[in-house]
C-alpha positions in Angstrom: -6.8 5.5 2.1 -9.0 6.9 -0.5 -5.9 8.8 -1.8 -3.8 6.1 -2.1 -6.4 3.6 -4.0 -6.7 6.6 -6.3 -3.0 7.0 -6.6 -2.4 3.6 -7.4 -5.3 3.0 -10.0 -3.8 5.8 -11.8 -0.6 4.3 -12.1 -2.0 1.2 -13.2 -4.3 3.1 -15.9 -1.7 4.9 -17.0 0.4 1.7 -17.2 -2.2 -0.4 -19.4 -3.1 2.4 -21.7 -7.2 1.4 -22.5 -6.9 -2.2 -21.5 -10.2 -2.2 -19.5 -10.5 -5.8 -17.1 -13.9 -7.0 -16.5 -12.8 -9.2 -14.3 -10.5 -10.0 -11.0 -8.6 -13.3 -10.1 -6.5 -14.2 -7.1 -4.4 -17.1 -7.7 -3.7 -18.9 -4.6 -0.5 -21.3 -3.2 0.2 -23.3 -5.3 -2.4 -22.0 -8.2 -0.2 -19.9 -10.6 -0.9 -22.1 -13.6 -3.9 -20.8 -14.8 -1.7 -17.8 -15.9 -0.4 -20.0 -18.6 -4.0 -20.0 -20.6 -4.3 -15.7 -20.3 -3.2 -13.7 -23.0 -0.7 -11.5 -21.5 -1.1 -7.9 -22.6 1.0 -6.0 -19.1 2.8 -8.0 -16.3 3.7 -5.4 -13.4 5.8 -6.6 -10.4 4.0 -5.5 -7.4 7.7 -4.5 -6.4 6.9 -1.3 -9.1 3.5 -0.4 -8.3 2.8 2.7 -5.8 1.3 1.4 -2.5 1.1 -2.3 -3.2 2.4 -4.6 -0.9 5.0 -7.5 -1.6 4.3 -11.3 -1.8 7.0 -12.6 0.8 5.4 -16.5 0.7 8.1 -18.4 -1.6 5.1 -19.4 -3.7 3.6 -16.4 -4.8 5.2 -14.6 -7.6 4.3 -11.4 -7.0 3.1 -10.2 -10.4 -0.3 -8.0 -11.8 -1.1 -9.3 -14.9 -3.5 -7.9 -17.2 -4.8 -9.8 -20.1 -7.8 -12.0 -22.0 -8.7 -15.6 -20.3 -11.2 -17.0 -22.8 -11.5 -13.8 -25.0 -12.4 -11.9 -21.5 -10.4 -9.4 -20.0 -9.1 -10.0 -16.7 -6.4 -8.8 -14.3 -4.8 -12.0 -12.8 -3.4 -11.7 -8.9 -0.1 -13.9 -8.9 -0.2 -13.9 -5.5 -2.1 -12.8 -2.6 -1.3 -10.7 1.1 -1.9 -12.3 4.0 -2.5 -11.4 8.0 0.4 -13.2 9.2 3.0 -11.8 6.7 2.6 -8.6 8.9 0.5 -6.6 6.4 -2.7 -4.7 8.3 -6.4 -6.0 6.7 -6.7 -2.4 4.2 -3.3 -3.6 3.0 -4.3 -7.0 2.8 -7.3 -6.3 0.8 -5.8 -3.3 -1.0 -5.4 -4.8 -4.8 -9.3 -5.9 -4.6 -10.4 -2.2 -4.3 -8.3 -1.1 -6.5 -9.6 -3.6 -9.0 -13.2 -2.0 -8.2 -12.0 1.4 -8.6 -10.4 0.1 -12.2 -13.8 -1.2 -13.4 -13.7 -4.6 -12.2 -17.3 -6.4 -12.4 -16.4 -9.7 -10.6 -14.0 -11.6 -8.7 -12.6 -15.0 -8.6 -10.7 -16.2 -6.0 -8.9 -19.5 -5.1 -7.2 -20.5 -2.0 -5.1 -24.1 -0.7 -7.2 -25.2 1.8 -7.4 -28.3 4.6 -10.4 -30.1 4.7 -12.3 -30.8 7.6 -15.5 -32.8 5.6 -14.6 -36.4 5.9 -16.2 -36.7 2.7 -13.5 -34.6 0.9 -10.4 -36.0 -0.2 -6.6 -34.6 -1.2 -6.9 -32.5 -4.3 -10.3 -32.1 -4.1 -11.9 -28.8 -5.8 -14.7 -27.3 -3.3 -16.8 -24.2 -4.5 -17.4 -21.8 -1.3 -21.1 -21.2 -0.3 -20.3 -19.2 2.8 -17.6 -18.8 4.7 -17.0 -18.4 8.9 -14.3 -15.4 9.9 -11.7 -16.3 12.4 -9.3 -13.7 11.6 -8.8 -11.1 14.2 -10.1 -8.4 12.5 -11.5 -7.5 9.3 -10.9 -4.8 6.7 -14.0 -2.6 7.5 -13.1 -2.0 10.9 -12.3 1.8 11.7 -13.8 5.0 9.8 -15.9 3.5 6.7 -14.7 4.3 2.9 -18.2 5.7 2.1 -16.6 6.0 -1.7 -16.2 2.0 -1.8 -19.6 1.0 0.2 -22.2 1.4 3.1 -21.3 0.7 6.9 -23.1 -1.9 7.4 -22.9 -4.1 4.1 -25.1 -7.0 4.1 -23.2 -10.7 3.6 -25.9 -13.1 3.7 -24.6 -13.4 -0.5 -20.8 -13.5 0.1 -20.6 -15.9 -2.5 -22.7 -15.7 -5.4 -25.6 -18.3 -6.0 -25.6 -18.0 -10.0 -21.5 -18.8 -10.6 -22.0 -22.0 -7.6 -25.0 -23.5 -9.9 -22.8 -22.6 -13.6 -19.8 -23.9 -11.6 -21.7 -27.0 -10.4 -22.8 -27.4 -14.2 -19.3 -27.1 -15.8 -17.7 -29.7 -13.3 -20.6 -32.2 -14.3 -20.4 -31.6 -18.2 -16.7 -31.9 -17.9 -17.1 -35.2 -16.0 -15.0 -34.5 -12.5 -16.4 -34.1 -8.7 -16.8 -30.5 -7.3 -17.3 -30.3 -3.7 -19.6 -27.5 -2.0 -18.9 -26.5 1.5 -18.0 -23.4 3.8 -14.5 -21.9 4.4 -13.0 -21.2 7.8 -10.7 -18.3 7.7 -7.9 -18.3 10.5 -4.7 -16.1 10.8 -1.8 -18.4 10.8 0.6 -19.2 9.8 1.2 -22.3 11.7 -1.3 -24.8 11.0 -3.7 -26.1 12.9 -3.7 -28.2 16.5 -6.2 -31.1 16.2 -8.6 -29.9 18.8 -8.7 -26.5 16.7 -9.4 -28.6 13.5 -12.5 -30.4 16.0 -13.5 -27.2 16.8 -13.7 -25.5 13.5 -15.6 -28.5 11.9 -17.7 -28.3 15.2 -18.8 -24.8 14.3 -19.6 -25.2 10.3 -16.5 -25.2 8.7 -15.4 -28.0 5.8 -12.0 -26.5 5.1 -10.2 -23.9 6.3 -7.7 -21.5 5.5 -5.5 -18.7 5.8 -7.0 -16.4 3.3 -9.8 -15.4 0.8 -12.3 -13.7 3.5 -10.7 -10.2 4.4 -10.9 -10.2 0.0 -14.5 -11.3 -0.1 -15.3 -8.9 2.2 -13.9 -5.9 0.9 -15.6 -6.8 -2.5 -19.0 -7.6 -1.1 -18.7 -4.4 0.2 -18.0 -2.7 -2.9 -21.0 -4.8 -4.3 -18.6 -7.1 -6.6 -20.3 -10.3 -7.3 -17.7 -13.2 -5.7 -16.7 -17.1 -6.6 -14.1 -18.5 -4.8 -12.7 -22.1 -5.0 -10.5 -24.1 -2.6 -8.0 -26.9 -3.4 -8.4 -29.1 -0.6 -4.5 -30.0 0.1 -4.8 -32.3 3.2 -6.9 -33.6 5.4 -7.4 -32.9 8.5 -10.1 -35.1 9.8 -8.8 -36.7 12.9 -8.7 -40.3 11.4 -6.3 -38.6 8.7 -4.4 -35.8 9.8 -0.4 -35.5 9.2 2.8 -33.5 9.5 2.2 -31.2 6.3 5.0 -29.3 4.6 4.2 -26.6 1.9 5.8 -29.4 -0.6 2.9 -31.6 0.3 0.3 -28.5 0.0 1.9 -27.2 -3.4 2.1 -30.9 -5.0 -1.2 -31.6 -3.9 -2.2 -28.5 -5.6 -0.7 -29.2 -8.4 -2.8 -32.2 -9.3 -6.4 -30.4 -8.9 -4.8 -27.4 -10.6 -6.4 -28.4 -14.4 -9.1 -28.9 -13.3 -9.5 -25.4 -11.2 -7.9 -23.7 -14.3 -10.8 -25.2 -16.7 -13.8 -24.2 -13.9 -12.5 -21.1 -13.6 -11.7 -20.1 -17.6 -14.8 -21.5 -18.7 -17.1 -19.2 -15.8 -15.3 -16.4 -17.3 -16.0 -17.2 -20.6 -19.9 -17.5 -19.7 -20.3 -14.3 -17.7 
């Protein structure tokens, strides 16, 4: 594994010449505008990149783009890997180390999400505070990368404190609601049953998911600082829960996508 991260960062160095990101972002379904407001210096189709899986969710464009968001420099995720697309957790998480082994200080992540508080609402933005694993494995099972991190990494600060209270800040000075709550990771990729939305929100969670964790994760392993973000695109509170259709997750998305895009520029503008 070792080999190929090191293969592939290569590449990529080699590819960007001395264009050195200071920070990581996964763009999640439905999410890809906030590309519009970077720079671009290098776009790379993961298609060309050694070792790098392939978006195969119509959504995600499949693109590594390097360039400055808010006179920072960043490498931008257009599109993320999931569990159920077939692709094992070190594959999964693969583009985070590789971030880490490129220089990367801190990652921002974003995810569609359903919520599960009955306080939340459709196109609500809610900041992740901690987050409950219900995917079926993680990506530091099997023989530890003691390059990347220790054995038994400590998660109690998966999500860190200082970006939730600047993030808290930023929604209030720019005069819309931010949400706080925990995010329930679960394989997918058929949604959930009610009873497994009443047992999720039974055991802590306030949305839930099909991504984001195996990331966070592998970052907090590698000690990178993490702030995630969820767009809540339904609701699944049994009073309001629907048939959904990715049409209804991406236009829902849509709507809170400003306002994710001006959180998110303006935390990497204050870092």
């Amino acid at each position: 594994m070792m080999q190929l991260l090191q293969e592939t960062t290569s590449y990529l160095q080699h590819r960007i010449g001395d264009f050195a990101p200071e920070f990581g972002i996964i763009l999640g379904t439905g999410l890809g505008a906030l590309i519009n407001d970077v720079e671009v210096e290098h776009s790379i189709s993961y298609a060309e990149i050694p070792n790098f899986p392939v978006s195969t969710v119509e959504s995600h464009s499949g693109k590594l783009t390097f360039g400055k968001l808010a006179g920072r420099a960043v490498v931008v995720m257009q599109g993320r890997f999931h569990y159920y697309e077939g692709y094992t957790m070190d594959q999964v998480v693969f583009p985070v180390r590789v971030m880490k082994l490129m220089g990367v200080k801190k990652l921002f992540v974003s995810n569609a999400a359903g919520g599960l508080n009955p306080a939340f609402n459709t196109s609500d933005l809610m900041v992740i505070t901690d987050h409950i694993n219900l995917q079926p494995s993680n990506p530091l099972v099997g023989k530890n990368l003691d390059e990347l991190g220790p054995r038994f990494p400590d998660m109690s600060d998966a999500y860190n404190e200082e970006m939730v209270r600047q993030a808290m800040v930023i929604a209030e000075d720019a005069g819309f609601d931010l949400k706080e709550g925990v995010y329930a990771s679960v394989p997918g990729p058929m949604l959930e049953t009610p009873a497994e939305y009443k047992y999720i929100s039974i055991i802590g969670g306030d949305a839930v998911g099909m991504s984001t964790v195996p990331e966070v994760i592998a970052a907090r392993h590698m000690g990178m600082p993490v702030f995630a973000v969820s767009v809540i695109t339904d609701m699944c509170t049994p009073d309001r829960i629907k048939k959904v259709v990715l049409s209804d997750i991406l236009v829902a998305a849509a709507i809170a996508e400003p306002k994710m895009t001006a959180l998110i520029k303006e935390l990497v503008r204050i870092q």
